[in-house]
MDAnalysis code that builds the backbone (N, CA, C; Angstrom):
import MDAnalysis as mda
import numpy as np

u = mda.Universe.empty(465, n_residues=155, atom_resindex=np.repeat(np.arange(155), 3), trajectory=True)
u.add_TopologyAttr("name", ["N", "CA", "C"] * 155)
u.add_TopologyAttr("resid", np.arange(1, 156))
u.add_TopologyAttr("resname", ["UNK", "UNK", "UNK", "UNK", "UNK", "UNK", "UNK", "UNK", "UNK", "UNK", "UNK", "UNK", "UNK", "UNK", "UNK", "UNK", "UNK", "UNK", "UNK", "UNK", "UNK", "UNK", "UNK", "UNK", "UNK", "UNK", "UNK", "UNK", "UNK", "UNK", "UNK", "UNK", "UNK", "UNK", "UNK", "UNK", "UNK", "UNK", "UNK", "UNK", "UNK", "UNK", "UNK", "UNK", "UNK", "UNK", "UNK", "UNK", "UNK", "UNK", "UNK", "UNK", "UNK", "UNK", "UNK", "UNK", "UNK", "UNK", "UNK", "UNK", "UNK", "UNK", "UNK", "UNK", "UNK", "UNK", "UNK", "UNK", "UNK", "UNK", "UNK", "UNK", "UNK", "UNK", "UNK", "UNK", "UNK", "UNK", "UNK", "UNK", "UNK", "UNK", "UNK", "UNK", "UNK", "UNK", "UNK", "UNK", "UNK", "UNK", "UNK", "UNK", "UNK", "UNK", "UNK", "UNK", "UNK", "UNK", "UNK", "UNK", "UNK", "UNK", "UNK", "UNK", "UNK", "UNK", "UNK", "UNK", "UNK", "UNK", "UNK", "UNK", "UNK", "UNK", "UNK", "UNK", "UNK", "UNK", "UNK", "UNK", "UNK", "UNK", "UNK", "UNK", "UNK", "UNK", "UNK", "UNK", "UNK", "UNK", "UNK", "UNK", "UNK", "UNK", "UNK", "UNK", "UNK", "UNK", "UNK", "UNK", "UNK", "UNK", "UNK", "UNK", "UNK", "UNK", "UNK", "UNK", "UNK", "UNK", "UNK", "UNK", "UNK", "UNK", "UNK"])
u.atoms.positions = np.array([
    [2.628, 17.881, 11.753],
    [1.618, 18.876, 11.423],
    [0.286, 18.164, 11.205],
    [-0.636, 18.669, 11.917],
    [-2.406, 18.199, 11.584],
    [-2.722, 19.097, 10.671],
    [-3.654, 18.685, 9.671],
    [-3.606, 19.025, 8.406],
    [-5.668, 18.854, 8.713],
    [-5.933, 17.715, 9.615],
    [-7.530, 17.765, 9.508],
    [-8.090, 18.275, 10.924],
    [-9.242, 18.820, 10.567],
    [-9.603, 19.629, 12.075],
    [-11.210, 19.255, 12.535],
    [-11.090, 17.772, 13.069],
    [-12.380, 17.552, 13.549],
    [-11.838, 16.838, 14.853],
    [-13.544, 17.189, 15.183],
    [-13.156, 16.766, 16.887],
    [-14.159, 15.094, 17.237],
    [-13.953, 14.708, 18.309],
    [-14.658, 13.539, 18.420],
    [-15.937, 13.709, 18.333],
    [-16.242, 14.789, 18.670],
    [-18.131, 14.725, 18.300],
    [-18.536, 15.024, 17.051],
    [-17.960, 15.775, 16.519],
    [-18.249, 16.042, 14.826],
    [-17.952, 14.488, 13.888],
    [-16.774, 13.676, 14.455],
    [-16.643, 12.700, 13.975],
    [-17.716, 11.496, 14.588],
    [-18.315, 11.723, 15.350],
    [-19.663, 10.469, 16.174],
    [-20.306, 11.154, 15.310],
    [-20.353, 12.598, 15.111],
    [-22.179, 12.937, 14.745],
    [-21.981, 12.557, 13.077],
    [-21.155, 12.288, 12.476],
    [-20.457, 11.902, 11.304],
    [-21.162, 10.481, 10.836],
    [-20.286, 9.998, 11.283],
    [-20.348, 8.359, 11.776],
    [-22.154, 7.785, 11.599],
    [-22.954, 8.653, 12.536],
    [-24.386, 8.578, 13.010],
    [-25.282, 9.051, 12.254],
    [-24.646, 9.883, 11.072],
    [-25.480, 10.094, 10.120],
    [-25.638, 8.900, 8.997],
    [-24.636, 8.646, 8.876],
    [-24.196, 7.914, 7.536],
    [-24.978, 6.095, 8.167],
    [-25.116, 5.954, 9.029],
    [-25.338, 4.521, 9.747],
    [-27.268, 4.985, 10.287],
    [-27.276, 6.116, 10.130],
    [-28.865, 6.164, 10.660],
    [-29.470, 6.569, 9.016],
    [-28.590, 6.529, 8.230],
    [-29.476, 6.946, 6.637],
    [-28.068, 6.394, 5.611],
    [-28.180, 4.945, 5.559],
    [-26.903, 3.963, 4.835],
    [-27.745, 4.218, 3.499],
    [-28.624, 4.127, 2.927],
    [-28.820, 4.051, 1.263],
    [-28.552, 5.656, 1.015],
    [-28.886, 6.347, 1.442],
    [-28.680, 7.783, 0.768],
    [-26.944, 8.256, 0.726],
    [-26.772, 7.673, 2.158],
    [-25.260, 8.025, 1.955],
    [-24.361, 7.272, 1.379],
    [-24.786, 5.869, 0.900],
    [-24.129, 5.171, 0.143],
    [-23.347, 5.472, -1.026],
    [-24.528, 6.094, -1.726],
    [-24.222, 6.804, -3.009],
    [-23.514, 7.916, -2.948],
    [-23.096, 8.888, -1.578],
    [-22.509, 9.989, -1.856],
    [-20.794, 9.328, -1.515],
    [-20.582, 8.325, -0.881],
    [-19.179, 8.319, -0.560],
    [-19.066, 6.548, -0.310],
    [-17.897, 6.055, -0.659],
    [-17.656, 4.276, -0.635],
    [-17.269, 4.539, 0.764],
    [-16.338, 5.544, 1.092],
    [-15.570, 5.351, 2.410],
    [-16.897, 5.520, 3.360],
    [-17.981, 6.272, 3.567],
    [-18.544, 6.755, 4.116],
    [-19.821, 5.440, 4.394],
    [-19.977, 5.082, 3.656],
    [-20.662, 3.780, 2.894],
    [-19.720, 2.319, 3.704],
    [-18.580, 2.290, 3.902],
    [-17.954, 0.995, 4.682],
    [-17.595, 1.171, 5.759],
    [-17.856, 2.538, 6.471],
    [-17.422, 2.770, 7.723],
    [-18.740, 2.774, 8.520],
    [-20.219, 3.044, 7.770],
    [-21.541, 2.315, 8.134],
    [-21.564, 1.130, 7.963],
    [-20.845, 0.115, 7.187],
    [-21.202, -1.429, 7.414],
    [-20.077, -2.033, 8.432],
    [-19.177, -1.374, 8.127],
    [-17.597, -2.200, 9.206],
    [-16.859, -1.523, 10.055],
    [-17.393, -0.598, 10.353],
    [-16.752, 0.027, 11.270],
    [-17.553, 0.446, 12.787],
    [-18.508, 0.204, 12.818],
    [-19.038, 0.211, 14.342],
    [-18.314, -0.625, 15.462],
    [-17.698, -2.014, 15.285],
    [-17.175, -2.330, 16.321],
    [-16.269, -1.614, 16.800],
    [-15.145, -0.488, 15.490],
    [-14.301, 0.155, 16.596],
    [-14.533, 1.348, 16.555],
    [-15.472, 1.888, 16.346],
    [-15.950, 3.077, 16.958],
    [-16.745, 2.867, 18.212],
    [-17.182, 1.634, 18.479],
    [-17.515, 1.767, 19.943],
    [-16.522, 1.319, 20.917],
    [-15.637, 0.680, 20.753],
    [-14.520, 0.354, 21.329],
    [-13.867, 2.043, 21.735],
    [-14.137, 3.165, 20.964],
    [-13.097, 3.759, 20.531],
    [-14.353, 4.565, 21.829],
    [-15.498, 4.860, 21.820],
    [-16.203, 5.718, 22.257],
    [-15.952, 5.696, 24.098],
    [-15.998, 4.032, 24.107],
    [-16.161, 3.155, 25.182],
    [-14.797, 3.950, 25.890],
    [-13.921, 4.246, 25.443],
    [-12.572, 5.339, 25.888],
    [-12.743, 6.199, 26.826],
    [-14.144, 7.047, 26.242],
    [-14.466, 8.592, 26.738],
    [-13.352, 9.001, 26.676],
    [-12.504, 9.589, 25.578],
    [-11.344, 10.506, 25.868],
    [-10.384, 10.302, 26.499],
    [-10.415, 9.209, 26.976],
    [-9.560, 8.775, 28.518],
    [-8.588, 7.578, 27.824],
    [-7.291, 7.738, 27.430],
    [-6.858, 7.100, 26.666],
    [-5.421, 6.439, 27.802],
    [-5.556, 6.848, 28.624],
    [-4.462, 6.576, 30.237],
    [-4.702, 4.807, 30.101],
    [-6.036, 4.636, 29.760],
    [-6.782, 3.129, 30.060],
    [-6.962, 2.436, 28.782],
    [-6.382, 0.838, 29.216],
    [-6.044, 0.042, 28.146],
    [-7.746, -0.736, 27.563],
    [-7.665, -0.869, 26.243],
    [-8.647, -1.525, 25.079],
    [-8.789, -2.962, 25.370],
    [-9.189, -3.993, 25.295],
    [-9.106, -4.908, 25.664],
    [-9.652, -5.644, 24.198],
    [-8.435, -6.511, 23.677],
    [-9.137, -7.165, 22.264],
    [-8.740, -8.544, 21.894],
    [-9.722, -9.229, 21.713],
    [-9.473, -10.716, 21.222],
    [-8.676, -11.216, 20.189],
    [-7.450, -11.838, 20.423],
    [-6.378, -12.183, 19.662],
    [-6.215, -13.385, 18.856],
    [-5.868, -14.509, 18.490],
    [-5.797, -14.948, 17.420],
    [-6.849, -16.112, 17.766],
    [-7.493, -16.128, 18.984],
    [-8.472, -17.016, 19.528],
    [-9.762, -16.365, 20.360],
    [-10.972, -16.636, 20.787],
    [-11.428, -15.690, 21.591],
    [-11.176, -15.958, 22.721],
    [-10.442, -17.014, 22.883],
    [-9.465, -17.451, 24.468],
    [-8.767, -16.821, 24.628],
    [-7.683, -15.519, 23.781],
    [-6.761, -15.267, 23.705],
    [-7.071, -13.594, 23.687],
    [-6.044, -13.042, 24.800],
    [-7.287, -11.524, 24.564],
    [-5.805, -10.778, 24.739],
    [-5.896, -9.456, 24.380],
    [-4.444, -8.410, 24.541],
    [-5.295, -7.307, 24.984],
    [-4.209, -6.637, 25.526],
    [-4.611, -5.226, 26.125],
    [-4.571, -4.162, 25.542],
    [-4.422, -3.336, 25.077],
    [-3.637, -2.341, 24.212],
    [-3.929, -0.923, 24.846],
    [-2.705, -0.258, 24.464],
    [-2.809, 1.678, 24.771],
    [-2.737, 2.098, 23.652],
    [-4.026, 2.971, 23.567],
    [-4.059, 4.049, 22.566],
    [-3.760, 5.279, 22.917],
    [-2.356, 5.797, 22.307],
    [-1.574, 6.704, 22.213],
    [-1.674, 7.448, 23.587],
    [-1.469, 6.870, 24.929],
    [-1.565, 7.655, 26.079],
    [-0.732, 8.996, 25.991],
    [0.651, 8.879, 25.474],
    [1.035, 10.482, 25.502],
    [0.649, 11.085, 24.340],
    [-0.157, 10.961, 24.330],
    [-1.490, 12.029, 22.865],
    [-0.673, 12.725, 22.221],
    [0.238, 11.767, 21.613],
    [0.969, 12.428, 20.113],
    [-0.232, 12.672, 18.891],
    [-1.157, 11.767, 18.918],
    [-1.931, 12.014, 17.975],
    [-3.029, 12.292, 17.368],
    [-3.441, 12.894, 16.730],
    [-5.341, 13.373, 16.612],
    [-6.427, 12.930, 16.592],
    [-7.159, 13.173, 16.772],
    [-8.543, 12.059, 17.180],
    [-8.912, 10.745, 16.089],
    [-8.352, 11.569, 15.096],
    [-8.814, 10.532, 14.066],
    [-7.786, 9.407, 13.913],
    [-6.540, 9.170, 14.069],
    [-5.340, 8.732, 14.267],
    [-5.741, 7.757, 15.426],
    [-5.742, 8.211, 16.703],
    [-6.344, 7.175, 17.611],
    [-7.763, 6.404, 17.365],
    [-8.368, 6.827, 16.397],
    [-9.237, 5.830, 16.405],
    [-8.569, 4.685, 15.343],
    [-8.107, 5.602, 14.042],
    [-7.559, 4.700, 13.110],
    [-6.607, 3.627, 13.360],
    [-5.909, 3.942, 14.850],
    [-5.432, 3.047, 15.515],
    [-6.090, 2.064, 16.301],
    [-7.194, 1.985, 16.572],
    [-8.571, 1.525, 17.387],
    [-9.080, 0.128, 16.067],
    [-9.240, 0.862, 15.088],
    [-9.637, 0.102, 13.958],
    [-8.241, -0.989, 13.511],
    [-7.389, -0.525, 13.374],
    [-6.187, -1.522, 13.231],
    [-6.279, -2.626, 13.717],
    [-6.252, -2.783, 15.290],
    [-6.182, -3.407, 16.352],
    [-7.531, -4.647, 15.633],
    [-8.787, -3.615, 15.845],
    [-10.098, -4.222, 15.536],
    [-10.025, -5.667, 14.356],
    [-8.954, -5.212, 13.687],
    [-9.236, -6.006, 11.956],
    [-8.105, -7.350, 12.745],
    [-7.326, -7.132, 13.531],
    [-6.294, -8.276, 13.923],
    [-8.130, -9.220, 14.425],
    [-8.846, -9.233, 15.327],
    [-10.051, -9.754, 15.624],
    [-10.480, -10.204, 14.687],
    [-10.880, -9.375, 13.858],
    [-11.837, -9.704, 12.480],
    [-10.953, -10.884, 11.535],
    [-9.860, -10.676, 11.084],
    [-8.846, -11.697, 10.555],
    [-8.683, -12.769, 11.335],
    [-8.743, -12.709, 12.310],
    [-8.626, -14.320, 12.800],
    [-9.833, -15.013, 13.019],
    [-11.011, -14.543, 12.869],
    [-12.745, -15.028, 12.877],
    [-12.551, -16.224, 11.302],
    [-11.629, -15.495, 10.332],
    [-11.776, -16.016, 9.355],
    [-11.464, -17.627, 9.411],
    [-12.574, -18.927, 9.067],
    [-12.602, -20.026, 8.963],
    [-11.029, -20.649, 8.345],
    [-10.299, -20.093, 7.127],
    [-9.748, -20.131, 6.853],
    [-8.356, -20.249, 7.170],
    [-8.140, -19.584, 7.999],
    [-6.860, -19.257, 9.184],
    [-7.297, -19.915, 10.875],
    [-8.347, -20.196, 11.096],
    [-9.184, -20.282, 12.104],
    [-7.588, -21.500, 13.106],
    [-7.683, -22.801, 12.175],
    [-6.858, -23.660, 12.653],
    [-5.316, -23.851, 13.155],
    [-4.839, -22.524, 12.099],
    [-3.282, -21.992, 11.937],
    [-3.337, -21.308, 13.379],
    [-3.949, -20.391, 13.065],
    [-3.563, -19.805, 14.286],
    [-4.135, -20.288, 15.917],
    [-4.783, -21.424, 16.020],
    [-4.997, -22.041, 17.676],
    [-3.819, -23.071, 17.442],
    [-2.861, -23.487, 16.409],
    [-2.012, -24.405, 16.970],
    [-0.830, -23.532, 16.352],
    [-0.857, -22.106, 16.379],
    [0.392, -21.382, 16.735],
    [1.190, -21.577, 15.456],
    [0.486, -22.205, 14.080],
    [1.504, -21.998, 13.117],
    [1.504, -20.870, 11.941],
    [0.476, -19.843, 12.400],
    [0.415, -18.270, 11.780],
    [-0.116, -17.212, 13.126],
    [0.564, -16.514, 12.824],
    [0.679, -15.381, 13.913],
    [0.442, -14.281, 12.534],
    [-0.401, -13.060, 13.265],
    [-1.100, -12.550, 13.203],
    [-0.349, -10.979, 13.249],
    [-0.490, -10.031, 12.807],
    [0.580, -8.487, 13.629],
    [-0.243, -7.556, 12.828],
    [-0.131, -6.154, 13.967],
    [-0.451, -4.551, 13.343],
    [0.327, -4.051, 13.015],
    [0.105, -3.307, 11.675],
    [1.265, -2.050, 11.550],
    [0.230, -1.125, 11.340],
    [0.206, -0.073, 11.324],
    [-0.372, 1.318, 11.323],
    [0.770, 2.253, 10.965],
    [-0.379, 3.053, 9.880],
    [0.709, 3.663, 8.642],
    [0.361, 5.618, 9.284],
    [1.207, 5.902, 9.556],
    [1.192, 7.442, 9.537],
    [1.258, 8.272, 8.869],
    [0.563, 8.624, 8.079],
    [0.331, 9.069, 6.458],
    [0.375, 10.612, 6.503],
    [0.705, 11.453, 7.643],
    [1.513, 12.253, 7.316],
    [2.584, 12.574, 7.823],
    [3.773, 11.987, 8.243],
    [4.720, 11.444, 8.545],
    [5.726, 10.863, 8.257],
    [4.947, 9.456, 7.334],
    [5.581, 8.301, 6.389],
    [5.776, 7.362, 7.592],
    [6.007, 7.208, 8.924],
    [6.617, 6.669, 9.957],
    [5.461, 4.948, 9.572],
    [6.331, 4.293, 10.342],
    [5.095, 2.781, 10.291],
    [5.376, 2.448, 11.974],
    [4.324, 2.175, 12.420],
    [4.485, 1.719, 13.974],
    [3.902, -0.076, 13.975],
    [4.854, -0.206, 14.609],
    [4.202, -1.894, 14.737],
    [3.593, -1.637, 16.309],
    [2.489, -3.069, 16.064],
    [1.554, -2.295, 17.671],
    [2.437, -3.729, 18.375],
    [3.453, -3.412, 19.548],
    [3.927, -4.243, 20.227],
    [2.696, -5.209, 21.593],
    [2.279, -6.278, 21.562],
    [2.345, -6.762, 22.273],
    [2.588, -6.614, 23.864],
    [4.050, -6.664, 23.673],
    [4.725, -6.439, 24.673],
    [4.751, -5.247, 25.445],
    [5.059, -3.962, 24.184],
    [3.997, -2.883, 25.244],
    [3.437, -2.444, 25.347],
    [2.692, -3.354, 24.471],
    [0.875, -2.904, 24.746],
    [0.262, -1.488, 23.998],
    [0.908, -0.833, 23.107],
    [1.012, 0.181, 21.847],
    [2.264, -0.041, 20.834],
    [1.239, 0.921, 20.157],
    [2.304, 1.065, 18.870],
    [3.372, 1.063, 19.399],
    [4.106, 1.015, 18.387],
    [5.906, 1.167, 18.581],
    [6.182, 1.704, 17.339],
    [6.989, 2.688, 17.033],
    [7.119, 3.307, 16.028],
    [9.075, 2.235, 15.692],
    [8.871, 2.190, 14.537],
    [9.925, 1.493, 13.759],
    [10.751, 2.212, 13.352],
    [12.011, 1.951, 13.789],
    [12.902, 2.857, 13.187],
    [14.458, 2.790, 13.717],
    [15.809, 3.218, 13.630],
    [16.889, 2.546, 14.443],
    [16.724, 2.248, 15.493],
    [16.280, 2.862, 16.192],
    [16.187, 3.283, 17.993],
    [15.400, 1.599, 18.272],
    [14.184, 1.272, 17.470],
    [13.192, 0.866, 17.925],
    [13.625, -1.068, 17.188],
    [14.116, -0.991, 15.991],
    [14.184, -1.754, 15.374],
    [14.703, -3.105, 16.150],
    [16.071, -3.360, 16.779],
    [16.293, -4.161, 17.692],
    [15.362, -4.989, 18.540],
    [14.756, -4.179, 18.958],
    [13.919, -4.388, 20.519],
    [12.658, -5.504, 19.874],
    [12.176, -4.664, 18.681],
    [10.915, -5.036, 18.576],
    [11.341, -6.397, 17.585],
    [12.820, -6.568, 17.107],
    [13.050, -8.113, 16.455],
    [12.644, -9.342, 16.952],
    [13.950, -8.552, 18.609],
    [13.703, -9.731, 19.382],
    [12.249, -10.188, 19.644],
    [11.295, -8.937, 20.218],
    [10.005, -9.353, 20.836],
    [9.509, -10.336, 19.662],
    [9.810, -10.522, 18.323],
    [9.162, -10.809, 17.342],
    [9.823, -12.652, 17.453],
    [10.981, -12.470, 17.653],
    [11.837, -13.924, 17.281],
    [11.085, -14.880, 18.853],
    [11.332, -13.937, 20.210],
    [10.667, -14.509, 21.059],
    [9.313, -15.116, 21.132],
    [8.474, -13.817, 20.756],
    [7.123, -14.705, 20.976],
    [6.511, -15.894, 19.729],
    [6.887, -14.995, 18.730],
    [6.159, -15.871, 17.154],
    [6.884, -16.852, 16.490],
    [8.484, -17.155, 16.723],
    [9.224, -18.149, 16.075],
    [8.827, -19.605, 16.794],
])
């Protein structure tokens, strides 16, 4: 069940307020307030889509040598805001590995990096597979498959 009812342009013209007037809207909302400082890279990633979600994201992985593809929700199980929030997921795997800190771990392969994305009205958790290139929702069916992919690529 969708419970929120906005569409991608109400959510750009959203977005474009709060980032074309950041001190006024600062004060009315934190969320509204960090999605004008940190969230433009995947809202343009997300825009860069046009609706057209058939076609894979292209995002820099634990190196900027290192790039993955990803599908956002091609059989459109989910609502606009969901696919982006999935857009942003992806985005922060990028942003986390920029960090100086981890910078070394992960180019000689001894921390690996992963998405989960939480479905918060649902409860479901999807890990974003790699392998196929979207989420994967976790669960008996799924649990197996996505071990191995896990023992294969990251052990």
């Amino acid at each position: 069940m969708r419970y929120r009812v906005l569409d991608r342009a109400g959510m750009v013209k959203q977005f474009q307020q709060v980032r074309d007037n950041p001190v006024e809207q600062r004060r009315l909302s934190p969320l509204k307030s960090w999605l004008c400082t940190h969230g433009q890279s995947s809202l343009e990633k997300f825009l860069a889509m046009n609706g057209d979600f058939s076609k894979p994201i292209l995002f820099t992985a634990e190196t900027p040598q290192r790039k993955f593809a990803a599908y956002i929700d091609p059989e459109n199980n989910f609502c606009i805001e969901d696919k982006l929030s999935q857009v942003n997921t992806l985005q922060q795997l990028q942003n986390v590995a920029s960090y100086g800190i981890l910078k070394k771990r992960l180019e000689r392969y001894d921390l690996h990096i992963h998405a989960l994305w939480f479905d918060i009205y649902t409860g479901d958790i999807y890990y974003f597979s790699r392998r196929a290139k979207r989420f994967v929702i976790i669960d008996e069916s799924t649990y197996d498959i996505l071990l191995a992919e896990i023992r294969r690529f990251y052990s």
